[in-house]
C-alpha positions in Angstrom: -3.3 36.7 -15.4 -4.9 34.5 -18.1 -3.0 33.3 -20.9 -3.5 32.3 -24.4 -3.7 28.6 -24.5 -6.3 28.8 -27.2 -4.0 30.4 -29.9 -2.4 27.5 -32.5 0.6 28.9 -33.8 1.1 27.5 -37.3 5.2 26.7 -37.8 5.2 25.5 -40.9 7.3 28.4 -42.0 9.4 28.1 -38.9 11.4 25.2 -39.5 9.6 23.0 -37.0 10.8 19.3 -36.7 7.2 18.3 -36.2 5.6 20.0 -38.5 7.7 19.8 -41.2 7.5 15.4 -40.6 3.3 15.9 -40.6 4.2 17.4 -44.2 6.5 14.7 -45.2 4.2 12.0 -43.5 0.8 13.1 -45.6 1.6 15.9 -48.1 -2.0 16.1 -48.8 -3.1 16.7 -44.9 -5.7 19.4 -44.2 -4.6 22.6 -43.5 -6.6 22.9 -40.0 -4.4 19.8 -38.7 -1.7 20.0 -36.2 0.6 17.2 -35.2 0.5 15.8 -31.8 4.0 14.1 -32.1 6.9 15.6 -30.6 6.7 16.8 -27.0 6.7 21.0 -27.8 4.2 23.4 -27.9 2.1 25.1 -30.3 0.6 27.7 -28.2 1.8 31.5 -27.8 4.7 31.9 -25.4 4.2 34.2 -22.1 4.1 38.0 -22.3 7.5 37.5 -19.3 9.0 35.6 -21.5 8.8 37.8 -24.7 8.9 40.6 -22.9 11.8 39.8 -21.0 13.7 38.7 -24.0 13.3 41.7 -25.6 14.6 43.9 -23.3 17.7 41.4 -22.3 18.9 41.8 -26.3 18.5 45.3 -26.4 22.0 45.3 -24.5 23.3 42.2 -24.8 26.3 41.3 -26.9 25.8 38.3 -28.6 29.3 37.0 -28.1 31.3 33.9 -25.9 28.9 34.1 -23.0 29.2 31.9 -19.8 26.7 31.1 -17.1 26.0 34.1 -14.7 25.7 33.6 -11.4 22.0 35.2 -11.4 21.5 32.5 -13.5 23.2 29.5 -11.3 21.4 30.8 -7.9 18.1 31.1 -10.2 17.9 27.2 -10.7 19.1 26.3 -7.4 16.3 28.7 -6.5 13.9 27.2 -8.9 14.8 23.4 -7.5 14.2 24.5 -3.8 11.4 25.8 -4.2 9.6 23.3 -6.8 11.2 19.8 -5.3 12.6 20.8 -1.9 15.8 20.0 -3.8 18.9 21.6 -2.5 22.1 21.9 -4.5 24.9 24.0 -5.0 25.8 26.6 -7.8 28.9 24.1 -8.6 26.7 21.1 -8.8 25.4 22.7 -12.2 26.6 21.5 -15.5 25.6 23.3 -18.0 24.6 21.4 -21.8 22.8 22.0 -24.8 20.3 19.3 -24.5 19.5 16.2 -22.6 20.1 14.0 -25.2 23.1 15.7 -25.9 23.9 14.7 -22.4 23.0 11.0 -22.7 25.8 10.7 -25.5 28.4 12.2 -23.0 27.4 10.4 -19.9 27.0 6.9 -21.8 30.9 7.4 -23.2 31.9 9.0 -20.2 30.9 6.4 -17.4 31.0 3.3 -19.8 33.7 1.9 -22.2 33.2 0.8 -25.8 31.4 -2.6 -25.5 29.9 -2.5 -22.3 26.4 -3.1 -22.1 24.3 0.0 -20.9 21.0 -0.9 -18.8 17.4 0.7 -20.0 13.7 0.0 -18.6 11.8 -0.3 -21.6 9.4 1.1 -23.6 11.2 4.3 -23.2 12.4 7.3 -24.4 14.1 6.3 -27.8 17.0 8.7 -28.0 18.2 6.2 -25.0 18.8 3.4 -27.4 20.3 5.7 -30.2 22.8 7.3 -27.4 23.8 3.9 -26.3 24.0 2.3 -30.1 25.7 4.8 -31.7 28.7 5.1 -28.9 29.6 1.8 -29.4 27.9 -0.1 -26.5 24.9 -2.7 -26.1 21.5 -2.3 -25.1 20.3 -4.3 -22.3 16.9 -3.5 -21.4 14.6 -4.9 -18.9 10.7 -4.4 -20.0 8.0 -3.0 -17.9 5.4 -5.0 -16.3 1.8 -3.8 -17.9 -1.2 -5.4 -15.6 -4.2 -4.0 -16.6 -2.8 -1.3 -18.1 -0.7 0.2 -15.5 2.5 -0.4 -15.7 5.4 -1.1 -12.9 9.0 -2.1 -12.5 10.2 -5.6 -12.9 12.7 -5.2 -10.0 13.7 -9.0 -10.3 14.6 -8.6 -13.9 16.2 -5.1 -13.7 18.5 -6.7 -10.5 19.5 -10.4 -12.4 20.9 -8.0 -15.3 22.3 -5.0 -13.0 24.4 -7.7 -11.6 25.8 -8.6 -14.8 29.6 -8.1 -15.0 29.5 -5.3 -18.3 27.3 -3.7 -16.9 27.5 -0.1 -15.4 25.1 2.3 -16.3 21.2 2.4 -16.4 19.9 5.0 -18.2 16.4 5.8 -16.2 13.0 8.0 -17.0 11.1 9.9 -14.2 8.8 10.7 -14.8 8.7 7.8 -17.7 8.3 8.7 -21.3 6.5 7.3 -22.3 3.9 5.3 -20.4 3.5 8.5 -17.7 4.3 7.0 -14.3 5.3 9.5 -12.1 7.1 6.5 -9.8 6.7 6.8 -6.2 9.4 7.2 -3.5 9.2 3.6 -2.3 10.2 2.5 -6.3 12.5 4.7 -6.4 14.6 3.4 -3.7 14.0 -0.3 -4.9 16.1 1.0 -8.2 18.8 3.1 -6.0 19.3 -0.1 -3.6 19.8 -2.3 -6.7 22.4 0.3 -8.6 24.5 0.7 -5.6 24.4 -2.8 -4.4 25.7 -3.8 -7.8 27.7 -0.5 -8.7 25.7 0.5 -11.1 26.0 4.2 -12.1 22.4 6.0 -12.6 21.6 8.5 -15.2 17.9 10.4 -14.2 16.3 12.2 -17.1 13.8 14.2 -15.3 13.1 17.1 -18.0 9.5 16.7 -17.2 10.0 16.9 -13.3 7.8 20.5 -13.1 5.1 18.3 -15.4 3.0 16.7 -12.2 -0.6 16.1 -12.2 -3.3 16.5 -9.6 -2.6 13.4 -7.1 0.9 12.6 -7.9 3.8 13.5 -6.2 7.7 13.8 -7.6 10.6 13.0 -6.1 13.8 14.0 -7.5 16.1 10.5 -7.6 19.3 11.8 -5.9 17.2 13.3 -2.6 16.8 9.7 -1.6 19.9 10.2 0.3 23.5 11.6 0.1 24.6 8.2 -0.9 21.7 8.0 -3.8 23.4 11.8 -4.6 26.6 10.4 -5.0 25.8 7.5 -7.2 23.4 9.4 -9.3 23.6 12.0 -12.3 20.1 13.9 -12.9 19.3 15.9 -15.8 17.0 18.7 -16.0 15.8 21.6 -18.5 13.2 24.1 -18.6 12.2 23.0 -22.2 9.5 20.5 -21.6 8.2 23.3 -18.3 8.1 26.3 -20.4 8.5 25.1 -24.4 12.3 26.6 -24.4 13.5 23.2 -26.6 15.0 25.5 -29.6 17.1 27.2 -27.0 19.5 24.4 -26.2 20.0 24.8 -22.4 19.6 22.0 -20.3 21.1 21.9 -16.4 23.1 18.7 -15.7 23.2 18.0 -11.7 26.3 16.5 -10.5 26.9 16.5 -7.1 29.6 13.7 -7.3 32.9 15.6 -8.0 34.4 12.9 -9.6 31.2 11.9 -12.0 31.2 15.5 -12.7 34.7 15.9 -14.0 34.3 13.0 -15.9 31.0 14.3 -17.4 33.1 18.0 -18.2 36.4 15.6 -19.7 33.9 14.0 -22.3 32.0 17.2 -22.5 35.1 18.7 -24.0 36.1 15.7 -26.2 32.9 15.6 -27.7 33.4 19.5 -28.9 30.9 21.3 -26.5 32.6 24.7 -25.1 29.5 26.8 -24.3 25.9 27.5 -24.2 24.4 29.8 -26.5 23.8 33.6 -24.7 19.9 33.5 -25.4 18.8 30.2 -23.9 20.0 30.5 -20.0 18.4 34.1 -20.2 15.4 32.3 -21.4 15.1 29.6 -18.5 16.0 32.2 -15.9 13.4 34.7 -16.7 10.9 31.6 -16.5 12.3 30.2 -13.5 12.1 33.8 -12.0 8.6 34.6 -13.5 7.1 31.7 -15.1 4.9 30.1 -12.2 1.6 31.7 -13.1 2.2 30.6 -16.7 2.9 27.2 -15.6 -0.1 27.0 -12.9 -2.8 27.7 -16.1 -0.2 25.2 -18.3 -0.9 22.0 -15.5 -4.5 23.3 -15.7 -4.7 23.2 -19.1 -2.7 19.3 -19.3 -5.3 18.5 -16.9 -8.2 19.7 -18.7 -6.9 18.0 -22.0 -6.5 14.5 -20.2 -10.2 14.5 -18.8 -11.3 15.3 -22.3 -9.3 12.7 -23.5 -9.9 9.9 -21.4 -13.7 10.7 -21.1 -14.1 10.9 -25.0 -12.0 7.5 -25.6 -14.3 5.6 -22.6 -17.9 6.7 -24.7 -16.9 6.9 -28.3 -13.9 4.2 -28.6 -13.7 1.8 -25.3 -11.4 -0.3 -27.8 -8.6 1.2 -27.1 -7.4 1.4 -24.0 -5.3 4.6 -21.9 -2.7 4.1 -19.5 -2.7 6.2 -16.2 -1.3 9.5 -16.9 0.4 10.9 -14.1 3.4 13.3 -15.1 4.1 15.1 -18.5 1.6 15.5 -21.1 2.1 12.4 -23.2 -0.4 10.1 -23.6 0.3 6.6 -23.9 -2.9 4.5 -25.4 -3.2 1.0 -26.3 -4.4 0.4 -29.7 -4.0 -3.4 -30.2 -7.7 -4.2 -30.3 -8.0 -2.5 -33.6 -6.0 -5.9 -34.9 -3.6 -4.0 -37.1 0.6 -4.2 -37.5 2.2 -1.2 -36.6 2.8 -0.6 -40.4 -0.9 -0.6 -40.8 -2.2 1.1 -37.7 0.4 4.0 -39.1 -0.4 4.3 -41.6 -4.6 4.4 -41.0 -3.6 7.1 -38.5 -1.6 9.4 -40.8 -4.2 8.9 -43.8 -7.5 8.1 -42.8 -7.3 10.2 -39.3 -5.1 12.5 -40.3 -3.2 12.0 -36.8 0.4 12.8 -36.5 1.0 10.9 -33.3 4.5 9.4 -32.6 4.2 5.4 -32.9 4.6 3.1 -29.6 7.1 0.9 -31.5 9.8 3.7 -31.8 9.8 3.4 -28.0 10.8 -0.1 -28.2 9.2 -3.7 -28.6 7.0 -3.2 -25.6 5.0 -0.6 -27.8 4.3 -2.5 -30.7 0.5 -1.5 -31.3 0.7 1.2 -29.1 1.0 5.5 -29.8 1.7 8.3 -27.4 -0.5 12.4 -28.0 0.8 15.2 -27.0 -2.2 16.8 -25.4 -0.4 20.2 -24.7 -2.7 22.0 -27.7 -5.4 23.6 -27.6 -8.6 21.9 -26.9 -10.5 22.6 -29.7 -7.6 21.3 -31.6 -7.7 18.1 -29.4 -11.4 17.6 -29.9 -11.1 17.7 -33.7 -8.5 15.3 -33.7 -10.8 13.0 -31.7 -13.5 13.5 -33.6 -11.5 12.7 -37.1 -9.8 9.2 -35.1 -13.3 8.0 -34.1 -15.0 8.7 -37.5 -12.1 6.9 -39.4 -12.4 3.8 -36.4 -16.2 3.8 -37.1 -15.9 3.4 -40.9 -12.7 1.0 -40.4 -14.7 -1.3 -38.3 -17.8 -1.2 -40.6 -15.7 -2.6 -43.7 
């Protein structure tokens, strides 16, 4: 079957976060634009997915509805068979978000004060769930040689060691620089939590988001010990655009880090998931492989276009590696402008709604990360807009 990945689905008039900031950012924006900011999708959902819908609310009652266990041995099912990952149906905590899930596991494995450890630039809702619970940020910055970027194990184990902290909040695959880190990292950072009993949180939401070449590996398959020490979330929002659905599977195979999760859980005020959005992620998980075969393709298609168009028509600015999800992290530092500025020129004179490296962290001062999941006609005239505005920028 091929889908529709050519479609652009205007949301204005749907309440969409992104689209409604491209408004707010430049009311005056051409109506053709799209934003390539916040990691969703403009593009037509499946025919299984509305399909199934459809004929699941037909019958359903829309009242208190709790997680089937269709539903529970569909995501074990799903994690077998994508990441060799084997878990049980009581391993699954179910939330309505994953950053909903940082806030509880940050309050929930660390006390008021304590610092929290992040590798930075990173996701930013990391900071925010850390800040606003009343801890510190500790962060230990990525190493970026030529572009590529790796872990500063040294770093991350002099402040793991510190006596406040207990908790590093970690990204794989890493939004937003794109490292899909391999197995050999991966256990670098496990031997350095446990040695120093450091509790890890793994936000892998983009774990089904793999290119050609590059491998995942779920953090808590290291070993049974790593599975002990280690909380993972997952969701099928990134996988299959479900983000509006609130559903997100929290893996805990630890039964005491799982009751603790559930305990703050239930302080914090969550009781339930909604009765549409686990339908949603099991009729995907069930049926949704085709769909997300063509997606990759599609990533992959977008990236190529991207990296070959910024190499010939703007070899200023510089890409990093994309290896998993489909955020692109560029480097725009040669165009010698503050963040404020280089903003600002995108929104106005590109008329590019990207999301700005510097929200990520000091690391991505003079940096911005694209969502390439769009169409690629949609891509190429955003290209086309950035290098026209660069051409008559550098000509002034």
């Amino acid at each position: 079957m091929t889908y529709d990945f050519k479609t652009t689905i205007n949301r204005l008039s749907q309440g969409s976060a992104k689209w409604q900031q491209m408004i707010e950012l430049n009311p005056e924006i051409q109506e053709e634009v799209v934003p390539y900011s916040v990691a969703d999708v403009d593009l037509p959902h499946p025919p299984e997915l509305i399909n199934g819908l459809q004929e699941y609310i037909q019958e359903m009652i829309f009242g208190y509805t709790g997680l089937t266990n269709t539903y529970l041995e569909t995501v074990v099912n799903w994690f077998e068979r994508h990441h060799q990952w084997k878990i049980s149906p009581e391993d699954i905590v179910p939330s309505p978000g994953v950053v909903s899930a940082l806030f509880n596991a940050v309050k929930a494995y660390t006390r008021i004060g304590d610092s929290v450890l992040i590798i930075s630039p990173v996701y930013y809702p990391f900071r925010n769930a850390i800040l606003k619970s009343g801890r510190q940020v500790l962060s230990s910055s990525l190493l970026e040689i030529e572009g590529e970027y790796t872990i500063d194990f040294t770093d991350l184990e002099t402040k793991a060691s510190q006596p406040d902290v207990g908790l590093l909040l970690f990204c794989s695959p890493h939004n937003p620089v794109g490292r899909v880190w391999k197995k050999e990292e991966l256990e670098k950072v496990d031997e350095i939590c446990r040695k120093h009993n450091v509790i890890l949180i793994s936000d892998e939401i983009h774990f089904d988001l793999i290119l050609p070449g590059h491998q995942h590996t779920v953090f808590s398959t290291l070993s049974p010990e790593t599975s002990k020490n280690t909380v993972v979330f997952t969701a099928p929002s990134k996988t299959f655009n479900l983000a509006g659905l609130q559903t997100a599977n929290v893996i805990i195979t630890n039964p005491q880090l799982r009751q603790a999760f559930i305990d703050q859980q239930s302080r914090d005020g969550f009781h339930m998931l909604n009765c549409i959005g686990p339908k949603a992620c099991e009729i995907m998980y069930q049926h949704g492989d085709p769909w997300l075969k063509e997606f990759l393709a599609l990533s992959e298609h977008n990236r190529q276009l991207f990296t070959e168009y910024i190499t010939e028509h703007l070899p200023m600015i510089k890409l990093t590696p994309l290896e998993g999800t489909y955020l692109q992290w560029f480097d725009c530092r040669a165009l010698q402008m503050s963040d404020e500025d280089l903003d600002s020129f995108l929104i106005k004179d590109c008329q590019l709604i990207l999301d700005a490296g510097h929200i990520f962290g000091p690391e991505g001062s003079g940096y911005q990360r694209i969502n390439l999941a769009c169409s690629t006609e949609k891509l190429q005239a955003g290209l086309q807009r950035l290098k026209t505005a660069v051409s008559q920028h550098s000509s002034n």
